[in-house]
C-alpha positions in Angstrom: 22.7 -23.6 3.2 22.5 -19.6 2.6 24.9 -17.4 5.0 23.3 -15.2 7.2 26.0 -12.0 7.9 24.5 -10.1 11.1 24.3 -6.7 11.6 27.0 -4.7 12.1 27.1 -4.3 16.3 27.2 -0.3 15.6 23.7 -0.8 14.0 22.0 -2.9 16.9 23.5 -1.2 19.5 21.0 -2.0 23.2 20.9 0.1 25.9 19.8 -1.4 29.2 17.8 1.7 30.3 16.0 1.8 26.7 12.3 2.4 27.0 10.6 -0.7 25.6 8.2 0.9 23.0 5.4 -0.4 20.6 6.4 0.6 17.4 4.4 1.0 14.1 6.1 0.0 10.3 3.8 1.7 7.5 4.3 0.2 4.3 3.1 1.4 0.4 4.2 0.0 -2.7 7.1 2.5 -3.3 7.6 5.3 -6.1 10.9 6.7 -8.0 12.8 9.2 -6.9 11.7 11.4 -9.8 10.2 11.4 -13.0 13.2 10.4 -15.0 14.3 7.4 -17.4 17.1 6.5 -15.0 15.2 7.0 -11.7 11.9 4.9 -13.4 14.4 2.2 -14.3 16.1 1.8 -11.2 12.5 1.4 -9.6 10.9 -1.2 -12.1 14.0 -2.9 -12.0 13.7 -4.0 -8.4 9.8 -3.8 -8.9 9.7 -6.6 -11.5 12.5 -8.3 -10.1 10.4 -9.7 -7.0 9.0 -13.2 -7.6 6.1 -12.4 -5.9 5.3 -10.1 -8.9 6.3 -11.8 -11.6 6.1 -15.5 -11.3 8.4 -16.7 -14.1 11.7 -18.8 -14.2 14.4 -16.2 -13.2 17.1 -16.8 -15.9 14.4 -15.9 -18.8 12.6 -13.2 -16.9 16.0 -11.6 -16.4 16.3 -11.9 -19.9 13.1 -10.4 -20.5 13.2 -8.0 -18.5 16.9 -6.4 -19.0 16.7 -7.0 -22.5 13.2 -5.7 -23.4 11.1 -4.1 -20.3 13.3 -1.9 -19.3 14.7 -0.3 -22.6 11.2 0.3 -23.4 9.1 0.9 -20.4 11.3 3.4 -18.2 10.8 6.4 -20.9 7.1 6.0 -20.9 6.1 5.5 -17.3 9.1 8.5 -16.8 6.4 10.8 -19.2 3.4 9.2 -17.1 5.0 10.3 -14.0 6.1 13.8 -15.2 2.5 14.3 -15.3 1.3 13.9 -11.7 4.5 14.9 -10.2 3.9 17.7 -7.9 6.4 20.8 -5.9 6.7 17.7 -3.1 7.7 15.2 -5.0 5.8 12.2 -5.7 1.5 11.9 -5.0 2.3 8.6 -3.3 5.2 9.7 -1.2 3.9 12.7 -0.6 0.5 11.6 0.7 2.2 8.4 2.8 3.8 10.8 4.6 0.9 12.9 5.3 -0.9 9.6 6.7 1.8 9.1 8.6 1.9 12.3 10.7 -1.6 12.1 10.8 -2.2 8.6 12.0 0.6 8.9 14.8 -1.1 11.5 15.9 -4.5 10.2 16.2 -2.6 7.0 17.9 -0.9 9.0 20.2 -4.2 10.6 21.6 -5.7 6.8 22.1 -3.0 5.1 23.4 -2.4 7.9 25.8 1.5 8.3 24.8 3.6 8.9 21.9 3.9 5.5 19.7 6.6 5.6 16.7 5.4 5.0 13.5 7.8 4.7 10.7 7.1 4.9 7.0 9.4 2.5 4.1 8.0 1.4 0.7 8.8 -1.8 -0.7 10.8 -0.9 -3.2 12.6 2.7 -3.8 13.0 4.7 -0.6 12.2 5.1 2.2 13.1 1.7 2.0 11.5 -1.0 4.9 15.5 -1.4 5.9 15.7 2.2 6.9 12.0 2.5 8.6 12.7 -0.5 10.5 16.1 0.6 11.9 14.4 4.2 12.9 11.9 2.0 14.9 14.9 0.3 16.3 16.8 3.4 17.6 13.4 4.3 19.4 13.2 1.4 20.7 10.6 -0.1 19.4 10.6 -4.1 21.1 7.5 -4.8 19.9 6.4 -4.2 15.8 3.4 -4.1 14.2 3.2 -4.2 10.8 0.9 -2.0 8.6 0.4 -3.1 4.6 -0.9 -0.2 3.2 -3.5 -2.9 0.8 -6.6 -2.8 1.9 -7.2 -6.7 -0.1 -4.7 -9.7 0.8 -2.3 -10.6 -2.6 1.1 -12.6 -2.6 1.9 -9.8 -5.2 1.8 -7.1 -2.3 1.5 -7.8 1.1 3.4 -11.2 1.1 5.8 -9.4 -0.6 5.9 -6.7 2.4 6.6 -10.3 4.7 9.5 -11.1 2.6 11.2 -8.0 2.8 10.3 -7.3 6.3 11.6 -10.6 7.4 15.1 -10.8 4.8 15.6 -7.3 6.7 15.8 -9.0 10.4 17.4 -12.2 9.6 20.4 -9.7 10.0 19.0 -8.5 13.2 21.0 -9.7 16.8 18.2 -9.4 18.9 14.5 -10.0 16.6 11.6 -7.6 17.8 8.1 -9.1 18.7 6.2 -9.4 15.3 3.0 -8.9 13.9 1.5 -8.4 10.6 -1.9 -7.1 9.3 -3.0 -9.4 6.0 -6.1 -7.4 5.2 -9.0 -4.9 6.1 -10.9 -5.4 3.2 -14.1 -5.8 4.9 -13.6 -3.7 8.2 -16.4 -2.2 9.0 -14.7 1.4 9.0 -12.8 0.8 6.3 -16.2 0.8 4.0 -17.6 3.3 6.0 -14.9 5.7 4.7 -15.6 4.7 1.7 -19.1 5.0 1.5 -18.9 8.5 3.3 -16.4 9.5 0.2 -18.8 8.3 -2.8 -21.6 10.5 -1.0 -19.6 13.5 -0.4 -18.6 13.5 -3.5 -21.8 12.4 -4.9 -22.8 15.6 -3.0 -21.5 18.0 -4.7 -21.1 16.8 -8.4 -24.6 14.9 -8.3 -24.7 11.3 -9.2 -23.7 9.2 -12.3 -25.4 6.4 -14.1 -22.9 4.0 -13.6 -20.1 3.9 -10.1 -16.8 1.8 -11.3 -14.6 0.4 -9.1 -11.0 -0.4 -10.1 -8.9 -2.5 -8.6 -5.3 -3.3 -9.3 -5.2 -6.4 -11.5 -2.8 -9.6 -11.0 -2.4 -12.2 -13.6 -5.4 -14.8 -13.5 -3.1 -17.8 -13.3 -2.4 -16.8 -9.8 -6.0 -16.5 -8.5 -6.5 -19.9 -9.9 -2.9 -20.7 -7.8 -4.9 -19.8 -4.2 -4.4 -16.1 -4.4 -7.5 -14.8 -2.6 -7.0 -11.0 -4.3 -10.2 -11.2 -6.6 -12.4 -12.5 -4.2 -11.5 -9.9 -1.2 -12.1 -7.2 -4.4 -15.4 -8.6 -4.8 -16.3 -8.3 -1.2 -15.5 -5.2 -0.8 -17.2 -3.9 -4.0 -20.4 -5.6 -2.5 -20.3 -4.2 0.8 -19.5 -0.8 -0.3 -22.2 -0.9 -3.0 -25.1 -2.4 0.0 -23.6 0.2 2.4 -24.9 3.1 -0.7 -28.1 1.7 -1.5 -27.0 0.6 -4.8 -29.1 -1.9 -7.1 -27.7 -4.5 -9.6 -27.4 -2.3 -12.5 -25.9 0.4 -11.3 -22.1 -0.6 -10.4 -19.6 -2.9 -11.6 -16.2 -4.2 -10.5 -13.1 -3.8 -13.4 -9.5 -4.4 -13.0 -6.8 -2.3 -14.8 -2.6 -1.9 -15.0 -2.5 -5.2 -16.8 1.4 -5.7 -18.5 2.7 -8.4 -21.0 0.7 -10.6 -22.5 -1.0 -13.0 -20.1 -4.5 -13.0 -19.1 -4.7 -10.7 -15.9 -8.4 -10.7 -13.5 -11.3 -9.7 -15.8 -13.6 -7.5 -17.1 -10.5 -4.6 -17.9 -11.2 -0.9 -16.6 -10.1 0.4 -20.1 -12.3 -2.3 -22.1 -15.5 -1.7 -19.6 -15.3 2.0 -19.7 -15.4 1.9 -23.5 -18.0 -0.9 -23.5 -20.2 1.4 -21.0 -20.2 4.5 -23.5 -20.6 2.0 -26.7 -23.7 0.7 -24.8 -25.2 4.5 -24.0 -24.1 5.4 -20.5 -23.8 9.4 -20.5 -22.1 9.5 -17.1 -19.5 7.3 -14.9 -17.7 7.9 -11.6 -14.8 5.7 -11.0 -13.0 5.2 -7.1 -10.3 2.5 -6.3 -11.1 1.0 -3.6 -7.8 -1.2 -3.6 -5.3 1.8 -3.2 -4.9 3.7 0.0 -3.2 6.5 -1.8 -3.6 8.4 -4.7 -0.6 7.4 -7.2 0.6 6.7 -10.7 -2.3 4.0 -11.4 -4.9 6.3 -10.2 -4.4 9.9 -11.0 -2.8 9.0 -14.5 -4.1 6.0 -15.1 -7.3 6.2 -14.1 -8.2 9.8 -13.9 -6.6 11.1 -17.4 -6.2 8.2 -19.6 -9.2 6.0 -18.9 -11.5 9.4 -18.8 -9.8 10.2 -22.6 -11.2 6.2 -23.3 -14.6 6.9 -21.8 -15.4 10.6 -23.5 -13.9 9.5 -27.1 -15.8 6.2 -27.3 -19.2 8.4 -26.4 -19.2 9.4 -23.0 -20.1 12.9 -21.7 -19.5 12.9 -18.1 -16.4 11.8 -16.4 -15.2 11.9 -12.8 -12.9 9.9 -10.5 -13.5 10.2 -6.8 -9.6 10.3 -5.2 -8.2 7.6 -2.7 -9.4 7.8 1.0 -5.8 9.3 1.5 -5.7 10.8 4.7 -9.0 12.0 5.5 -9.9 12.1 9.0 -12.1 9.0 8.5 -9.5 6.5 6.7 -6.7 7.8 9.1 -9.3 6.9 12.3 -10.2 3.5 10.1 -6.2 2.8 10.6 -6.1 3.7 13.9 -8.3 1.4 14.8 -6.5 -1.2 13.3 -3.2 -0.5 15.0 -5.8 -0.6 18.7 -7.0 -4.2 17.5 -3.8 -5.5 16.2 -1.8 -4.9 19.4 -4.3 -5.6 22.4 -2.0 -6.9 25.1 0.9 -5.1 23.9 1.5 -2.6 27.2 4.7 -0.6 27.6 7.2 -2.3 29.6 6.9 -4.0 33.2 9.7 -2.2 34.7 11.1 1.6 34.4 14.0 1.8 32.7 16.3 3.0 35.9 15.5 -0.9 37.4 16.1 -2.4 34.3 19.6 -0.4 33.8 20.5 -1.8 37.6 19.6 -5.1 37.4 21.7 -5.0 34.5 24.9 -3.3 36.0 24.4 -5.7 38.7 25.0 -8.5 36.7 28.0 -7.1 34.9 27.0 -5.4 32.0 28.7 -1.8 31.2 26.8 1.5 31.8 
């Protein structure tokens, strides 16, 4: 049987006249520290390490992946990154901690008091270890957990679980958990979306053809139980109903496909190109499966994919950015964290009993 080491006391130190909080754990998919060879490669390497994303025997994926992947890869995604990279650092981080601020604000005026909310990506930093331990020092007894993936996938948000979960198995005293799997059909949540198609629609006009990208997985684990490609297809159809949208004039694609397996079909690259060889003038592409703008979308999506689209024939080409933290998809969220914790109220008793009671039974001030 594994070891488990606890905590280190100094790191889980209780105070008896603590405020017992409701605390809020935000969680992305994570970003490098800069756009660098060695700063990409420390990322990918405990990116592709997870099982979760790559299902393969770990004695050849290590091989695999230290011996090709990440001699190769880390210099191109580092060029990739250099070109979205902004004064603030990374789009991702950046934005995550925009929604953040935002959504702990917006939570603090429905709840009626101030609620913490702490930000960690699954892999690179903030790291889930360090948001979780700043929920701890405010207290925070009872933790909801927010997946920042709109769709369910073992590749992301049971990921998120494992991590969350390795993180309190060092933890003396374990916090009240739960854990958002989805919201890819909340009402709100395509309401924001629709609301984004048609203001941007709005202003640039319409296209013949809307595009939504998703994120892809490998295909073997769909057929594994994996319900990723079917919540994608949900929400493309309810998005399209909710704008009025016939047949012919959207279509689901999946792109960021690596290695050679067979990831979820039709590619974004391959459908874009096949849309212009067929005669479509003018596409507008969203990703409905990423709550912030980041590395796959603004790169990705919005430089490379447009270059695919205008040189196979295309003449019009525009990507409508992630919900992000517009008021709508920051009030979509908030009403998550309102549903997710109904009968979580503060504390019975004011911390002044609870510090008495305590001294009465012997414990130290």
């Amino acid at each position: 049987m594994e070891a488990t080491t606890l905590s280190h006391p100094d790191r889980n130190t209780f105070h008896h006249d603590q405020a017992a909080q409701i605390g809020v754990l935000l969680v992305n998919l994570g970003t490098p520290d800069a756009p660098t060879r060695a700063a990409v490669r420390r990322y990918l390497k405990e990116f592709l390490w997870d099982p979760r994303v790559v299902e393969m025997a770990r004695p050849l994926w290590w091989l695999v992946l230290n011996g090709v992947i990440l001699n190769t890869r880390p210099a191109r995604s580092a060029k990739a990154y250099q070109k979205i990279w902004t004064d603030e650092g990374s789009p991702l981080l950046t934005i995550s901690r925009r929604q953040r601020d935002a959504l702990a604000d917006v939570v603090a005026q429905r709840f009626g008091c101030g609620v913490p909310m702490a930000l960690g990506m699954r892999y690179g930093s903030p790291s889930i270890r360090s948001a979780l331990a700043e929920l701890r020092d405010a207290g925070a007894r009872r933790i909801l957990v927010l997946p920042l993936y709109p769709q369910y996938s073992a590749t992301t948000t049971a990921s998120i679980f494992d991590a969350v979960t390795a993180e309190l198995r060092g933890w003396r005293w374990l916090p009240e958990l739960r854990f958002i799997n989805h919201y890819h059909d909340e009402a709100a949540y395509i309401g924001a979306l629709t609301d984004s198609v048609r203001r941007h629609r709005a202003e640039s006009g319409d296209a013949e053809r809307l595009l939504m990208s998703f994120h892809g997985i490998p295909e073997e684990y769909f057929h594994a139980g994996d319900p990723y490609y079917c919540e994608c297809q949900k929400t493309g159809r309810l998005l399209a109903e909710n704008l009025g949208l016939e047949a012919d004039d959207w279509l689901i694609s999946f792109q960021s496909r690596l290695g050679p397996k067979q990831w979820l079909q039709p590619y974004t690259d391959k459908t874009l190109e096949g849309l212009a060889h067929s005669g479509v003038k003018s596409v507008q592409v969203l990703c409905p499966g990423f709550s912030a703008d980041c590395l796959e979308t603004l790169e990705e999506v919005a430089m490379e994919d447009r270059e695919i689209f205008l040189a196979a024939g295309g003449e019009r080409y525009e990507y409508i950015p992630c919900l992000n933290d517009d008021a709508d998809h920051i009030s979509m969220l908030a009403g998550l964290i309102d549903q997710h914790t109904q009968g979580w109220g503060p504390g019975l008793d004011e911390p002044s009993q609870v510090l008495q009671r305590a001294i009465a039974l012997g414990a130290s001030q």
